[in-house]
N, C-alpha and C positions, 0 to 999 in steps of 0.2 A: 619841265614845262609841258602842257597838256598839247603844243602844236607839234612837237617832236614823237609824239604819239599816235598822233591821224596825219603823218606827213607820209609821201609816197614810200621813203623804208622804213617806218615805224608800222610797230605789229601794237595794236590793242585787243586783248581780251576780250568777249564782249561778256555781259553780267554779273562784274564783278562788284560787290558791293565796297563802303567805303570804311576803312580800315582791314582790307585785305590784302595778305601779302604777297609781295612781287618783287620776280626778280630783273635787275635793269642789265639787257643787254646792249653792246655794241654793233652793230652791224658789219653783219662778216664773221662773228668771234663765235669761239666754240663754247664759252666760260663768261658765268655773270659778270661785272663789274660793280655791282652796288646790290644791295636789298634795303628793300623802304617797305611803305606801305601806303595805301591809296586815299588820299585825302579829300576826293572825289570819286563818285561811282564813275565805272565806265562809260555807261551814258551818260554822265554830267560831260564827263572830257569829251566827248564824240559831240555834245549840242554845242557846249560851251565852245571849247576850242582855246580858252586861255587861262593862264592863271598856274599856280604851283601842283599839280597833280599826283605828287610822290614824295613824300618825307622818307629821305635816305637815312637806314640807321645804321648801315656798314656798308663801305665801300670797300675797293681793290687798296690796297698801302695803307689802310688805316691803322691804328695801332693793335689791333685785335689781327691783324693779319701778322703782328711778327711776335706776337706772345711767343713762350716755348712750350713746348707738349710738357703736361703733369705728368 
């Protein structure tokens, strides 16, 4: 959600346009947790302030995390 984004530990981007990729961190953490991509520019989320901001395509434990190597 785009308020976890301009919240005092959320980091936004600025000039990102919308369907570009990113990766969602945790605060504190060394390693992404999800990759999405941006269903709003960054200045929408910075004006706006609500709404769904990032369609996740892979997260941390999804199934793509326990494939086995080819």
């Amino acid at each position: 959600m785009a308020p976890g984004l301009t919240s005092e530990g959320g980091r936004l981007v600025q000039n990102l346009p919308i369907n570009a990729p990113v990766a969602v961190m945790a605060e504190g953490k060394k390693h992404a947790m999800a990759i999405g991509v941006l269903t709003m520019s960054s200045k929408e989320i910075k004006e706006e302030n609500k709404g769904q901001a990032i369609e996740v395509c892979q997260f941390l434990n999804d199934g793509l995390w326990f494939l086995k190597p080819v």
